[in-house]
C-alpha atoms as an extended CHARMM CRD file, in Angstrom:
* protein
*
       247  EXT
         1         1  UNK       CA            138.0880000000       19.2080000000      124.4330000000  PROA      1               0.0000000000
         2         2  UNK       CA            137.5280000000       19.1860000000      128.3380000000  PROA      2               0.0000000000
         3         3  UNK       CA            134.6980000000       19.0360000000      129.7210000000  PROA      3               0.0000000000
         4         4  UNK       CA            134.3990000000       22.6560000000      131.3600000000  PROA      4               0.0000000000
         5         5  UNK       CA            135.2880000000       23.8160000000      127.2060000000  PROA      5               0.0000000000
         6         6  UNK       CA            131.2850000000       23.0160000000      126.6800000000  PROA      6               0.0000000000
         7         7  UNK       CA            128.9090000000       25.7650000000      126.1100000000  PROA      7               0.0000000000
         8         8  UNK       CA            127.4930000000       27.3630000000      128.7030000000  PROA      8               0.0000000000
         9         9  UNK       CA            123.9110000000       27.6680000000      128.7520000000  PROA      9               0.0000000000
        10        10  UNK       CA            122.5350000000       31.2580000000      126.5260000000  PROA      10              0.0000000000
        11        11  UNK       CA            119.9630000000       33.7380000000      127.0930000000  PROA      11              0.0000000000
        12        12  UNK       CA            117.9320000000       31.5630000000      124.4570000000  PROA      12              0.0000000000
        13        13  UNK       CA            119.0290000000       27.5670000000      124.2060000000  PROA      13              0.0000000000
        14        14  UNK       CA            122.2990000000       25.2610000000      124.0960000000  PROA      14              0.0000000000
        15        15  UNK       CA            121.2710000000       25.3550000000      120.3850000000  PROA      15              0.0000000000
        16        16  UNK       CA            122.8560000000       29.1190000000      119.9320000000  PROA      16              0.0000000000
        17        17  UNK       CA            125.5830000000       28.3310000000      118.4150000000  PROA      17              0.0000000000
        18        18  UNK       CA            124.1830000000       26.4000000000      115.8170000000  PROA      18              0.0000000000
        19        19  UNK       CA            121.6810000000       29.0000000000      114.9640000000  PROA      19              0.0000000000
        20        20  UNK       CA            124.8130000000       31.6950000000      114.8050000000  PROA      20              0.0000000000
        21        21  UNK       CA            126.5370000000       29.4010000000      112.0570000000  PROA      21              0.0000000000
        22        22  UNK       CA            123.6010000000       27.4260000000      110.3740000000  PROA      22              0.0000000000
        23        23  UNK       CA            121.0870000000       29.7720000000      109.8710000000  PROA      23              0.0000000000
        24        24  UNK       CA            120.1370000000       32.3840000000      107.5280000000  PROA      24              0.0000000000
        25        25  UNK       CA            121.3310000000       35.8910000000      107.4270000000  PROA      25              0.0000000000
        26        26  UNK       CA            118.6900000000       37.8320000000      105.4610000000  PROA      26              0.0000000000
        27        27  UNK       CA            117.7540000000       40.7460000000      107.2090000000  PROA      27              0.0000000000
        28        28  UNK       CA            119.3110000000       43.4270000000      107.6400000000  PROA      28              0.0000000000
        29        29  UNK       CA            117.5440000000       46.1080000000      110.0580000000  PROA      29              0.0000000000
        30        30  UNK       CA            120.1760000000       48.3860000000      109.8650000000  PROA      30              0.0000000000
        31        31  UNK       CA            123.7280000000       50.0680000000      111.1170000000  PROA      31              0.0000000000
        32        32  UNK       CA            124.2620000000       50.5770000000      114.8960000000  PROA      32              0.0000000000
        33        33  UNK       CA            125.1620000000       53.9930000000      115.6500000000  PROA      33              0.0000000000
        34        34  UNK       CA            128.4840000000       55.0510000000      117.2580000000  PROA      34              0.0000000000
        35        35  UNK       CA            129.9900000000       52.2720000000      116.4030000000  PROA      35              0.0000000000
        36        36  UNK       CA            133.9980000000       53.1030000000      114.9100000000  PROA      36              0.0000000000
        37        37  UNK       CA            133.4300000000       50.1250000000      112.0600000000  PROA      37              0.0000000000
        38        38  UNK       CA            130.3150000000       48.8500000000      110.4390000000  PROA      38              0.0000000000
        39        39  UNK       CA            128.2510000000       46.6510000000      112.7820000000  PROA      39              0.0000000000
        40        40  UNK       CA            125.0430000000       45.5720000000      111.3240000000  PROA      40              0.0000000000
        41        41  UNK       CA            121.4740000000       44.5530000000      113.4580000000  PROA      41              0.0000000000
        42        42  UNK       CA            120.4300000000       41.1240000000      111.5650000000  PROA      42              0.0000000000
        43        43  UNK       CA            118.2060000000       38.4570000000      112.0120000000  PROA      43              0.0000000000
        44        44  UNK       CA            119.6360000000       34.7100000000      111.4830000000  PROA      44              0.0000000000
        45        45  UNK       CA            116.8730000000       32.2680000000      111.2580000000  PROA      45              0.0000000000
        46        46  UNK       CA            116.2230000000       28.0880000000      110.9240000000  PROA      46              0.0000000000
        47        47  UNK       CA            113.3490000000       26.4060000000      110.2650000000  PROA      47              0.0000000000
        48        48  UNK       CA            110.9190000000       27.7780000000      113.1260000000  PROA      48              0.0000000000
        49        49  UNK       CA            113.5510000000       29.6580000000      115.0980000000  PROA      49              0.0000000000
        50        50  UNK       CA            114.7020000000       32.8700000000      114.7710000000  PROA      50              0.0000000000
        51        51  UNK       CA            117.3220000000       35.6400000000      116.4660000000  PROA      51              0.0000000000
        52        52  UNK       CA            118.8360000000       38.9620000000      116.5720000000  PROA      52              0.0000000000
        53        53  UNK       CA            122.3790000000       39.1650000000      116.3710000000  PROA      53              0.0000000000
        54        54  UNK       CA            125.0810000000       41.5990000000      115.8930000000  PROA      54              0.0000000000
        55        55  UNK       CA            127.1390000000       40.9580000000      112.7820000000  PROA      55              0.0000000000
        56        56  UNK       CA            130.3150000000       42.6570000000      111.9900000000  PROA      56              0.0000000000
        57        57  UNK       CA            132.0790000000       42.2240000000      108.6780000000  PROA      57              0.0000000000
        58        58  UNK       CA            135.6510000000       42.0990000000      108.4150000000  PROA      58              0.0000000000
        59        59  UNK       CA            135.2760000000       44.5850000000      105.1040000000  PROA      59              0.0000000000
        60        60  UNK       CA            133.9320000000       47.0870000000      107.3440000000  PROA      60              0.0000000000
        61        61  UNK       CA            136.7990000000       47.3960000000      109.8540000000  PROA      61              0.0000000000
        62        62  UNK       CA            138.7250000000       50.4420000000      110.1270000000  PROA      62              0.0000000000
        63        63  UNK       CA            142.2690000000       50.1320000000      109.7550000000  PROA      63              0.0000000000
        64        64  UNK       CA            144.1860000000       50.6710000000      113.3410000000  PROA      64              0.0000000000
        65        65  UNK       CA            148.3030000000       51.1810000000      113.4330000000  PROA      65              0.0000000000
        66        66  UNK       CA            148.6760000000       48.8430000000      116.1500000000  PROA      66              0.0000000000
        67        67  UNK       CA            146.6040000000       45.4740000000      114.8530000000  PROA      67              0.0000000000
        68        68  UNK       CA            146.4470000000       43.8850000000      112.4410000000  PROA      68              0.0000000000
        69        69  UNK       CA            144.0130000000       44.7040000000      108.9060000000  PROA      69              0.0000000000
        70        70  UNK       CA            140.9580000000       42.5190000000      109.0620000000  PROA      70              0.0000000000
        71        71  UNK       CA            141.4860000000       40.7170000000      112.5480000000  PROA      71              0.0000000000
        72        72  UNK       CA            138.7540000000       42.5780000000      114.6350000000  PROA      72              0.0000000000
        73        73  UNK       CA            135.8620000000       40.2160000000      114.0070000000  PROA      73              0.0000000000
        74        74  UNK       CA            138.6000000000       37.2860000000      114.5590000000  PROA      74              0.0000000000
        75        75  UNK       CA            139.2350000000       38.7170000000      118.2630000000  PROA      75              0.0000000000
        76        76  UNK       CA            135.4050000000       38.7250000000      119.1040000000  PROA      76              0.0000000000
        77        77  UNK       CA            135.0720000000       35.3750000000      118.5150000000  PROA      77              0.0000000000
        78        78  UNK       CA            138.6720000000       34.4410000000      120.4650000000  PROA      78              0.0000000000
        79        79  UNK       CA            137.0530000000       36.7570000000      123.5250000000  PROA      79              0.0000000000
        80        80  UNK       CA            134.1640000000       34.0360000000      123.6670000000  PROA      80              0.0000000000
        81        81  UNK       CA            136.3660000000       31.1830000000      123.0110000000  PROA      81              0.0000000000
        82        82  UNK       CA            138.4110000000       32.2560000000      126.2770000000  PROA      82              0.0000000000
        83        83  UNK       CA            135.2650000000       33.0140000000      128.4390000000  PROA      83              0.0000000000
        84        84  UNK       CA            134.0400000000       29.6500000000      127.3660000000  PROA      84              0.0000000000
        85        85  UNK       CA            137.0720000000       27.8920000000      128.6240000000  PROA      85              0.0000000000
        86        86  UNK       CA            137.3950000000       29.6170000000      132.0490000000  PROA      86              0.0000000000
        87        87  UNK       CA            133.6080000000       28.7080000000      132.8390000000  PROA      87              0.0000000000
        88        88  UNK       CA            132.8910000000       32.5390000000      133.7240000000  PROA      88              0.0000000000
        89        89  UNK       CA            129.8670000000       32.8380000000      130.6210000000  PROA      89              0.0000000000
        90        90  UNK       CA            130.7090000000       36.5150000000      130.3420000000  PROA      90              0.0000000000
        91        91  UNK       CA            130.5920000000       37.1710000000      126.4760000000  PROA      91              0.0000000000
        92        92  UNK       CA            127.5790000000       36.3650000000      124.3070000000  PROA      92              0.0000000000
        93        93  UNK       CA            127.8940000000       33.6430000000      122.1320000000  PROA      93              0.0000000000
        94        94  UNK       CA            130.4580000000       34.1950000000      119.2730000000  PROA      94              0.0000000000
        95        95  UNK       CA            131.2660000000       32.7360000000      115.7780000000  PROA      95              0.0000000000
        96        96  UNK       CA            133.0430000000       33.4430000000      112.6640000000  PROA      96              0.0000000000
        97        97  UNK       CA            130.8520000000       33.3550000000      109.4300000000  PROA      97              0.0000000000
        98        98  UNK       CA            130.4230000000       34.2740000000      105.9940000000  PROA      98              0.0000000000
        99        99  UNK       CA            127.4820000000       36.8600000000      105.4380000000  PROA      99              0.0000000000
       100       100  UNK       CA            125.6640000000       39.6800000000      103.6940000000  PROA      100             0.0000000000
       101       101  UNK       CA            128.6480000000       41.4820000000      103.2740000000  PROA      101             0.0000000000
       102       102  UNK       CA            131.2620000000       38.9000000000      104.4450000000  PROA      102             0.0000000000
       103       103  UNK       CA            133.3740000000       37.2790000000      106.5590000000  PROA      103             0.0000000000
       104       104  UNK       CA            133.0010000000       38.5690000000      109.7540000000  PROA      104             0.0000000000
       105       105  UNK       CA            132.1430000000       37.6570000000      113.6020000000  PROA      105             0.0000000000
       106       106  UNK       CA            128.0990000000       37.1110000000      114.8870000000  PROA      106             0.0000000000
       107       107  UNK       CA            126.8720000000       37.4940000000      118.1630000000  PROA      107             0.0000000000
       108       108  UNK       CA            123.8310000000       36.8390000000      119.9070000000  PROA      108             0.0000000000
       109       109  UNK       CA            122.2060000000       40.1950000000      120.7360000000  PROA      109             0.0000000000
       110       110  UNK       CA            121.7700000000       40.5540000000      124.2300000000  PROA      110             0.0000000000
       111       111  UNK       CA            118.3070000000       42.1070000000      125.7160000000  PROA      111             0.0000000000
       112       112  UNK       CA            119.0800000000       45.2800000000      127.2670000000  PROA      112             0.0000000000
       113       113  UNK       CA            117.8950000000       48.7310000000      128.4500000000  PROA      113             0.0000000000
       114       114  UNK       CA            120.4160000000       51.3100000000      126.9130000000  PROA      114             0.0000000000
       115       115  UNK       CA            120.2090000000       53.6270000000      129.5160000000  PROA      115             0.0000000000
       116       116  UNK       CA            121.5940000000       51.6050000000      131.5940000000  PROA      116             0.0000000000
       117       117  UNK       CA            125.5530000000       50.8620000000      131.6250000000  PROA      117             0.0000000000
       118       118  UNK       CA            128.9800000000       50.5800000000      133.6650000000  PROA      118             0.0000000000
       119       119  UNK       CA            128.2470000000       53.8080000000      135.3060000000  PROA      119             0.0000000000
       120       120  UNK       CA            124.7490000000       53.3700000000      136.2750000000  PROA      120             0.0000000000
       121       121  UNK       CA            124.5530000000       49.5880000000      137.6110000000  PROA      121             0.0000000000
       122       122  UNK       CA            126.1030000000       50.2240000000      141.6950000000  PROA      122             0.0000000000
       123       123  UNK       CA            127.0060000000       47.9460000000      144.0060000000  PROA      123             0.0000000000
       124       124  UNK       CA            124.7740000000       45.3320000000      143.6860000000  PROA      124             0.0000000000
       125       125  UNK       CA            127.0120000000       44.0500000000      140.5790000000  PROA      125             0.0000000000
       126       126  UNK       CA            129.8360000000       44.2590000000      142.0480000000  PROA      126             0.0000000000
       127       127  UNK       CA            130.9790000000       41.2870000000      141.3940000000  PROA      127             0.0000000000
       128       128  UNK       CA            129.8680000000       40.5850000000      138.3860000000  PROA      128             0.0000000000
       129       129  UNK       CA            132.2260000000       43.2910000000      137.3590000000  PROA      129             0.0000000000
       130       130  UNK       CA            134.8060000000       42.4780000000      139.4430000000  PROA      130             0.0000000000
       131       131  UNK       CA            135.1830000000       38.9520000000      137.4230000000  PROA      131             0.0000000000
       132       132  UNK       CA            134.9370000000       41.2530000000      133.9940000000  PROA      132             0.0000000000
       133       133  UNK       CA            137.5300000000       43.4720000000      135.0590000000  PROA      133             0.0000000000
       134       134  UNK       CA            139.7450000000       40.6280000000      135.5780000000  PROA      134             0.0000000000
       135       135  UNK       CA            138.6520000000       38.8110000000      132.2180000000  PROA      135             0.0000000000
       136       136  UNK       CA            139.7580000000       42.0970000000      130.5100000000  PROA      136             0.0000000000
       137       137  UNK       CA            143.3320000000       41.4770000000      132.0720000000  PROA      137             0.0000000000
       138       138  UNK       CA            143.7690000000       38.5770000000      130.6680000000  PROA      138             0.0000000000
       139       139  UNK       CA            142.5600000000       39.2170000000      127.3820000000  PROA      139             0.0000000000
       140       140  UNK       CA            144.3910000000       43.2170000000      127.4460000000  PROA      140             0.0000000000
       141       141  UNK       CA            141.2980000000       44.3080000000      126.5540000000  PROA      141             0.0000000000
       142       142  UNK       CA            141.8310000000       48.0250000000      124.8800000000  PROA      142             0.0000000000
       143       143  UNK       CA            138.9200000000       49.6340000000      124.7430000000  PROA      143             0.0000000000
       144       144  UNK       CA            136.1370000000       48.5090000000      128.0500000000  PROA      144             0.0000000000
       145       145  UNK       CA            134.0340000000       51.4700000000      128.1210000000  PROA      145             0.0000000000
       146       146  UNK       CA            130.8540000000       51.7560000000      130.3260000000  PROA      146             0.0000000000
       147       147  UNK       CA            128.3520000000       51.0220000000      127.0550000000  PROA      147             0.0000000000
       148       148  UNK       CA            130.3050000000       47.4640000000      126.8640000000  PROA      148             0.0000000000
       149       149  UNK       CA            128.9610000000       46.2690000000      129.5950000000  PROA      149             0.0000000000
       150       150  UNK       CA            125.1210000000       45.3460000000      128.9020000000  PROA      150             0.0000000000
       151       151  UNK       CA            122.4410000000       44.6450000000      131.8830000000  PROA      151             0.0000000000
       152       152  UNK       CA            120.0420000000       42.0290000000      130.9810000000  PROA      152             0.0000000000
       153       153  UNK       CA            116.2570000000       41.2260000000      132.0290000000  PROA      153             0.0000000000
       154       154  UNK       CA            118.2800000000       38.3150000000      134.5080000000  PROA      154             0.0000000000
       155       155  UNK       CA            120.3570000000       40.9230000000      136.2870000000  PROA      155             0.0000000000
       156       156  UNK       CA            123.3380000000       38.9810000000      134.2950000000  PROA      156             0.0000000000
       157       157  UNK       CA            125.6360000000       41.7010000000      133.0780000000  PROA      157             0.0000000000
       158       158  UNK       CA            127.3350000000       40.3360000000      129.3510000000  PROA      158             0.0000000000
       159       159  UNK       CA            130.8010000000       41.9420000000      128.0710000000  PROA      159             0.0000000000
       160       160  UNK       CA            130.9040000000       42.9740000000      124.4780000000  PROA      160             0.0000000000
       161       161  UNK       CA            133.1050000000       44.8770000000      121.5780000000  PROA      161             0.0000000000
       162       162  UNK       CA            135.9600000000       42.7730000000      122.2710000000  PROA      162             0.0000000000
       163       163  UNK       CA            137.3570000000       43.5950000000      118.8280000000  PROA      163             0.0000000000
       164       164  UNK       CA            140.8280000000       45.2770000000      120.0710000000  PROA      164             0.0000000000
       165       165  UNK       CA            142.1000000000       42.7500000000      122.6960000000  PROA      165             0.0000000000
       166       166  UNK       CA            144.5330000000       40.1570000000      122.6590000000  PROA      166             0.0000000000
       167       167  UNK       CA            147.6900000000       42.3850000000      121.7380000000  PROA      167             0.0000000000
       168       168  UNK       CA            151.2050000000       41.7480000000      122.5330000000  PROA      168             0.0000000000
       169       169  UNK       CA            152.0410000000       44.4690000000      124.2420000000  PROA      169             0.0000000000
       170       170  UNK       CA            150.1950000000       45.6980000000      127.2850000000  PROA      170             0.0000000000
       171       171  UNK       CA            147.4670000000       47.4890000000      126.0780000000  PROA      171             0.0000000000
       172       172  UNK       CA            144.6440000000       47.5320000000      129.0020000000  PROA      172             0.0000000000
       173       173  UNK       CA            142.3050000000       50.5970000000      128.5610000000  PROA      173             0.0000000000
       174       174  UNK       CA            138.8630000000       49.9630000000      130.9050000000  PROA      174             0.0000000000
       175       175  UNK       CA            136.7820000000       52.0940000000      133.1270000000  PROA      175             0.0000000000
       176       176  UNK       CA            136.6600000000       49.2950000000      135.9020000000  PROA      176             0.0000000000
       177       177  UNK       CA            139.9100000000       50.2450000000      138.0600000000  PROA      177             0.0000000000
       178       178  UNK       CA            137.4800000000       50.0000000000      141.4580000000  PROA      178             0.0000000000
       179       179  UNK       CA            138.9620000000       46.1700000000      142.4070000000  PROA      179             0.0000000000
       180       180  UNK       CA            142.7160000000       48.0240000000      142.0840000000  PROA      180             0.0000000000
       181       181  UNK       CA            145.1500000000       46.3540000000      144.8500000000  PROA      181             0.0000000000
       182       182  UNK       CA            141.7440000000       43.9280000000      145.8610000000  PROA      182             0.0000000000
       183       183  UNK       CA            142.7380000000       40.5210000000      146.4250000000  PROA      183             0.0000000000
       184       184  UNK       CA            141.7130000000       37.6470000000      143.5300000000  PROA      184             0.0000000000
       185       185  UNK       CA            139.1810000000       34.8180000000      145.2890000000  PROA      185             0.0000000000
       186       186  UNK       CA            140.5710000000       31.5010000000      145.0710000000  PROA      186             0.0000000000
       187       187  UNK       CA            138.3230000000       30.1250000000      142.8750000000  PROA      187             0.0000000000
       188       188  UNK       CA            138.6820000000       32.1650000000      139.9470000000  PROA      188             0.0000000000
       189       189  UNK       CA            142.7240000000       31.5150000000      140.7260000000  PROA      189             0.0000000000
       190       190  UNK       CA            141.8190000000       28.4180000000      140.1170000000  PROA      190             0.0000000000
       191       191  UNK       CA            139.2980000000       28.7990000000      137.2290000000  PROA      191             0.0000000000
       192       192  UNK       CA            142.3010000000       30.6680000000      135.7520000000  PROA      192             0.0000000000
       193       193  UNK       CA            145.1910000000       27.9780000000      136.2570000000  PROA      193             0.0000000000
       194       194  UNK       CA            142.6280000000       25.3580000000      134.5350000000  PROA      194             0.0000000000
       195       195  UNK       CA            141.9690000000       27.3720000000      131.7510000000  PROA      195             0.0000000000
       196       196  UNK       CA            146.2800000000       28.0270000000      131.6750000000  PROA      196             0.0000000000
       197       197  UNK       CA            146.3170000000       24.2830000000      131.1550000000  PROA      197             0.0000000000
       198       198  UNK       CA            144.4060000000       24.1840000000      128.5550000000  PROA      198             0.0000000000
       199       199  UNK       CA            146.5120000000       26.8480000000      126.7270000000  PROA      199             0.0000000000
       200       200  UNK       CA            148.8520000000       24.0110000000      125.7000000000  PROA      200             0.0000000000
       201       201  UNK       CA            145.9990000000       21.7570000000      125.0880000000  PROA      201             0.0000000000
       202       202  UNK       CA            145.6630000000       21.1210000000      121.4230000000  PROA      202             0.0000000000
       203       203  UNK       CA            141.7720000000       20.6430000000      121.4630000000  PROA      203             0.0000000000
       204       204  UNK       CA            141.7330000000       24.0300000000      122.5710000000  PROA      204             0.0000000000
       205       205  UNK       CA            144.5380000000       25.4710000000      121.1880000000  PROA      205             0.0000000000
       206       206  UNK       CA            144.2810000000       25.1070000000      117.3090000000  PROA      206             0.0000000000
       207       207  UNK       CA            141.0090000000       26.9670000000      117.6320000000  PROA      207             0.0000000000
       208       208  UNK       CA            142.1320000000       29.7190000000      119.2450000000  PROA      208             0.0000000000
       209       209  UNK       CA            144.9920000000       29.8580000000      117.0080000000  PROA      209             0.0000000000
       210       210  UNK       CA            142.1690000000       30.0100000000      113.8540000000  PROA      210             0.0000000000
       211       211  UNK       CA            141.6100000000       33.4470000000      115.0680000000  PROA      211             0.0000000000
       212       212  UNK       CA            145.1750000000       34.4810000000      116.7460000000  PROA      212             0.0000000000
       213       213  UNK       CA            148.4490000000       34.0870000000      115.8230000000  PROA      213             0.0000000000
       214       214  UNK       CA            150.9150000000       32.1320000000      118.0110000000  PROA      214             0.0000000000
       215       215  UNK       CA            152.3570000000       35.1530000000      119.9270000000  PROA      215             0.0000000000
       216       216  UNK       CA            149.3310000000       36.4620000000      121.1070000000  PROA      216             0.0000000000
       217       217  UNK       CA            148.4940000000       33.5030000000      122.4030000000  PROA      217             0.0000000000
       218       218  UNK       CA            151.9020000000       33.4240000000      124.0930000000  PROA      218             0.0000000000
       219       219  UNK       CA            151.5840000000       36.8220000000      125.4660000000  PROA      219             0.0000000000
       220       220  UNK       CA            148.1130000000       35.6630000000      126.5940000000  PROA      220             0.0000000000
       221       221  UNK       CA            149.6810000000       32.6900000000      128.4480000000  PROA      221             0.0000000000
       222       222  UNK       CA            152.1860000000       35.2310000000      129.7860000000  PROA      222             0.0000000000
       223       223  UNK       CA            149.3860000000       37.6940000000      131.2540000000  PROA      223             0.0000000000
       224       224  UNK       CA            147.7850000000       34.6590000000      132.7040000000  PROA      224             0.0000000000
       225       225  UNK       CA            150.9530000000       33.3630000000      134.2390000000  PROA      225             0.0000000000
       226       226  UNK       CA            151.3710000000       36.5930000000      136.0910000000  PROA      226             0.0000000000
       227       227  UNK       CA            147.6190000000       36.9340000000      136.8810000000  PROA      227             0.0000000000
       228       228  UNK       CA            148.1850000000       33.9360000000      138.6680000000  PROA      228             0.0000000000
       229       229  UNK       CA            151.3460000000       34.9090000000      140.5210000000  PROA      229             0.0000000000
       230       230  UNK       CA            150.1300000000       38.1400000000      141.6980000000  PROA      230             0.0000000000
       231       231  UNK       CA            146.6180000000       36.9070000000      142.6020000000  PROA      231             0.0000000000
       232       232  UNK       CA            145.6660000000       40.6470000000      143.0440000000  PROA      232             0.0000000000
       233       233  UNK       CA            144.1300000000       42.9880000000      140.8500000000  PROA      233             0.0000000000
       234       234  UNK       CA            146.8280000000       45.7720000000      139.2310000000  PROA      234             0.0000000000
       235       235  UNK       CA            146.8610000000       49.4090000000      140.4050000000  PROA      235             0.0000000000
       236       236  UNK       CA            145.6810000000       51.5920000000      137.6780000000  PROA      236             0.0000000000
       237       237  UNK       CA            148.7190000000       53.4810000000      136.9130000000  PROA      237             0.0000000000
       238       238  UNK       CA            148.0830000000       56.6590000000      134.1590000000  PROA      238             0.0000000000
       239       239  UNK       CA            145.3490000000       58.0980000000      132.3260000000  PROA      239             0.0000000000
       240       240  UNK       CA            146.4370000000       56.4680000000      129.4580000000  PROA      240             0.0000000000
       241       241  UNK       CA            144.6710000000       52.9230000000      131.0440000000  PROA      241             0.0000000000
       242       242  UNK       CA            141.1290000000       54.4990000000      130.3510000000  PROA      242             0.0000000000
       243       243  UNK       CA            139.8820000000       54.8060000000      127.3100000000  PROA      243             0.0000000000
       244       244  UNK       CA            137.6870000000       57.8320000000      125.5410000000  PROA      244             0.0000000000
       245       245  UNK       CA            135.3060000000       58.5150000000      125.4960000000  PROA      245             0.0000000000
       246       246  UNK       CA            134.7960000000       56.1650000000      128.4650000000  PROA      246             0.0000000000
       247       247  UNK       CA            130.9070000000       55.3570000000      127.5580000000  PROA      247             0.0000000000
């Protein structure tokens, strides 16, 4: 795997990941509200460590006409895998595990202050969100509502509820249309044609195809491709590209 694949450092330590897929699940503290499947609060802990992370079962998923039964928590974890590999640490650390009530994906709960969301964080993060609204391209993100976007104690804003994304058909429903027309900067071009490369790379391919099937990776290579041709940010078009309720 390339260099740039490794992990970028967490909100807690490089050890994350580790903790997400070694360590006990045996608390539950409860169901998240407004969420449209089940999506649990847990603690996972190992020997003297311990954190909070969101766990969603693939038994809990509600069944959508347009993806695939029991693929949701499989499309959180590919959301991280593909932040990962462009170097742009946007999504909290992701896995696929077995758990209280399943198989299903676990993420590292990010600090936050609810209150505050897409709609609330002006211009200062910018460009933080410029770089998420152009991650969401690429991975035809379906749902980006304000609430996915979480403010941390750092002033890092994290991208989350990537479980519709990744379709083959253009599905891009996000609040974030402000970069419309807005030019790309050169370096995520390039961030973006090294992490095209390593779409036919087969360290980091046969992961990715663990939790998609071949032609949504294609159709993710595609979306790239033209990302990289345009190198601008794509006018908003209809209603239809926001989703609702938008928070």
């Amino acid at each position: 795997m390339s260099a740039h694949l490794s992990l970028p450092p967490a909100p807690a330590n490089n050890g994350i990941l580790n903790l997400l897929r070694e360590g006990e699940m045996h608390e539950v503290h409860g169901l998240l509200p407004w969420s449209s499947n089940y999506t649990f609060l847990v603690s996972i802990k190992k020997g003297a460590d311990s954190i909070f992370a969101i766990y969603k079962p693939r038994r809990g998923e509600r069944p959508l006409w347009d993806f695939p039964d029991g693929t949701l928590c499989q499309r959180e974890a590919a959301a991280y895998m593909v932040s990962v590999a462009l170097g742009w640490n946007l999504v909290p650390p992701t896995i696929i595990r077995d758990g209280i009530h399943g198989v299903g994906s676990v993420q590292l709960r990010i600090e936050h202050d609810p209150a505050e969301n897409y709609f609330t964080f002006g211009s200062d993060f910018e460009d933080q969100l410029r770089k998420l609204a152009l991650f969401d391209i690429l991975v035809n993100n379906a749902d980006r509502k304000g609430g996915h976007c979480l403010l941390d104690s750092n002033g890092k804003i994290w991208g989350i509820d990537h479980g519709i994304c990744f379709h083959r058909q253009p599905k891009l429903r996000t609040v974030i249309w402000d970069f419309s027309g807005d030019a790309i900067p050169d370096q995520w071009i390039k961030d973006i044609a090294r992490f095209r490369n390593d779409l036919n790379d087969r360290a980091f391919l046969d992961p990715l195809l663990s939790v998609l099937s071949a032609s949504e990776i294609d159709a993710l290579k595609r979306r790239t491709d033209e990302v990289i041709e345009c190198q601008e940010f794509p006018p908003a078009g209809s209603g239809r590209n926001y989703p609702w309720p938008p928070i």
